[in-house]
C-alpha positions as CSV (number, residue, x, y, z in Angstrom):
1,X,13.0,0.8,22.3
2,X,10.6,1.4,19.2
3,X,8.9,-1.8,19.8
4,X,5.0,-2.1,20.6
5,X,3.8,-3.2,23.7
6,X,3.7,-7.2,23.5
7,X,5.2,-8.0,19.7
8,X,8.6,-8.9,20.1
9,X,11.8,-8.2,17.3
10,X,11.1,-11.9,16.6
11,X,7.5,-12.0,15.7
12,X,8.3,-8.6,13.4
13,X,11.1,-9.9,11.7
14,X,8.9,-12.9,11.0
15,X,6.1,-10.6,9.7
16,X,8.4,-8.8,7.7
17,X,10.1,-12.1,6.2
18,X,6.3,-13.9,5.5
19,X,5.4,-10.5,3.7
20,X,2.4,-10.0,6.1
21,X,1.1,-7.2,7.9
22,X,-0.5,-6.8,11.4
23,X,-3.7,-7.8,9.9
24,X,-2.5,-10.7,8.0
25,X,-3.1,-9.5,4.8
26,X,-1.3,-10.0,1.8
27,X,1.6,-8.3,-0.5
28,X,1.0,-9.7,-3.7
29,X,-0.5,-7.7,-6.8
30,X,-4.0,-9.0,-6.0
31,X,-4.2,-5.3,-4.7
32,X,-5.3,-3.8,-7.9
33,X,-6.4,-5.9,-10.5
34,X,-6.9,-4.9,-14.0
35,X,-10.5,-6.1,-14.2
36,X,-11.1,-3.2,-11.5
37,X,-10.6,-0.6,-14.8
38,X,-13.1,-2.3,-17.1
39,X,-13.2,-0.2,-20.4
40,X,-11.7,3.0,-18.0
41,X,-8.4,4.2,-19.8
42,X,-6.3,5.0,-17.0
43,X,-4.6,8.5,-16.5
44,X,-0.6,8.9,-15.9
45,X,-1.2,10.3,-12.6
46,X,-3.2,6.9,-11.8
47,X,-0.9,4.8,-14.2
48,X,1.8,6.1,-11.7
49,X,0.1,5.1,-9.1
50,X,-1.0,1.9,-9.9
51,X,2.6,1.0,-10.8
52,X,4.2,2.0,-7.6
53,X,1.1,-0.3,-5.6
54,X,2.6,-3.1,-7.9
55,X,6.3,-2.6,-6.5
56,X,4.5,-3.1,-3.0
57,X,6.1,-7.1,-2.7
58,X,9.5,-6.6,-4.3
59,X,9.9,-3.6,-1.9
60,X,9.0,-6.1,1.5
61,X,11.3,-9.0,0.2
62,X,14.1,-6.3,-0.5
63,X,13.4,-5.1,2.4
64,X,13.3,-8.4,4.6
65,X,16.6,-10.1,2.5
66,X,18.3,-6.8,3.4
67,X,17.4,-6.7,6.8
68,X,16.5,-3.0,5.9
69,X,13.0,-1.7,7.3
70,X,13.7,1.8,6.3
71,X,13.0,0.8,2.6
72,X,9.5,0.1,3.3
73,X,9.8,3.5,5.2
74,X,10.9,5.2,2.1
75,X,8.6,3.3,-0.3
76,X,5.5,4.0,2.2
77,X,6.5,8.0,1.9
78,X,6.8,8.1,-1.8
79,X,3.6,6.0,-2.4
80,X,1.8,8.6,0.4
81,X,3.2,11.3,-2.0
82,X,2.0,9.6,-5.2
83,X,-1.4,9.0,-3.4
84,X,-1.8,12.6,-2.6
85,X,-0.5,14.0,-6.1
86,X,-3.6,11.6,-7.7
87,X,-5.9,12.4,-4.7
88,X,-5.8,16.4,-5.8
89,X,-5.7,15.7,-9.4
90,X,-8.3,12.8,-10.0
91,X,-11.9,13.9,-8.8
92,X,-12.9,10.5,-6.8
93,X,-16.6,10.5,-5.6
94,X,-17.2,12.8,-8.2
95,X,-16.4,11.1,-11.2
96,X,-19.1,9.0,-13.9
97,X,-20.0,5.8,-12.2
98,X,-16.8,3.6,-14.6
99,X,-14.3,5.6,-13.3
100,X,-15.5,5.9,-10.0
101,X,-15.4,2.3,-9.3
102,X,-11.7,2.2,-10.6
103,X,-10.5,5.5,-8.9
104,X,-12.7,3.7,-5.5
105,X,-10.0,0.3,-6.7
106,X,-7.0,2.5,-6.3
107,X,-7.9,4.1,-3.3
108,X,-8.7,0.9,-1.4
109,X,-5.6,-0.9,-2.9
110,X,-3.2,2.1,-1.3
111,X,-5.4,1.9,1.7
112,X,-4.7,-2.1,2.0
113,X,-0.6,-1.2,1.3
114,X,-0.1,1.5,3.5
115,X,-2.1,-0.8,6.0
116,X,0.6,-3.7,5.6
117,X,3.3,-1.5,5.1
118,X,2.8,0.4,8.8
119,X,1.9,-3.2,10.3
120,X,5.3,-5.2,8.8
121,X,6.9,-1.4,10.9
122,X,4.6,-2.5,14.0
123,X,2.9,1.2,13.6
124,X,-1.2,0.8,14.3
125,X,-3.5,2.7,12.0
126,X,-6.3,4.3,12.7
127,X,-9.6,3.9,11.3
128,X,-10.8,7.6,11.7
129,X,-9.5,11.1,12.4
């Protein structure tokens, strides 16, 4: 019960324990790299932000060493929180070109986690709505 159609509890748990999603991406902190700021100086809201993308690996291998999915669960909410919170205060698209590309860097990079995060869970994402 819970499981997809046609991924068995083995090839999950062995998702979960190589730190891969669905798609086969990565965990690691290649997410959001610093040379995605340039010379932008970097709000709380987003410095928040950025820091909980960054907990993104230690989170799976907890998770996976624990035998403890729900953690990813938990860490996917509160980074869906954080993402909104920024989302409402940090004007995207409308932004000067500099801190459009890094606010465009921290948007994809939550995109990519979330991504991996449902996929190590075995929950599909959509692509539109």
């Amino acid at each position: 019960a819970g499981q997809q159609e046609g991924v068995s509890e083995k090839e999950g748990n062995s998702k979960m324990a190589k730190g891969k999603g669905s798609n086969g991406g990565t965990t690691g902190k290649e997410f959001v790299s610093e040379n995605a700021f340039g010379s932008v100086v970097l709000s709380e809201k987003e410095k928040n932000l950025v820091s909980l993308l960054g907990q993104f690996p230690e989170k799976v291998r907890e998770a996976s060493e624990q035998f403890s999915p729900h953690k990813i669960s938990f860490y996917l909410l509160a980074l869906s929180q954080e993402f909104n919170s920024f989302y409402h205060e940090a004007p995207v698209l409308q932004a000067n070109p500099e801190e459009r590309r890094a606010r465009l860097a921290i948007v994809n990079a939550a995109m990519r986690v979330i991504e991996n995060g449902l996929g190590l869970l075995n929950i599909n994402t959509v692509n539109e709505m």
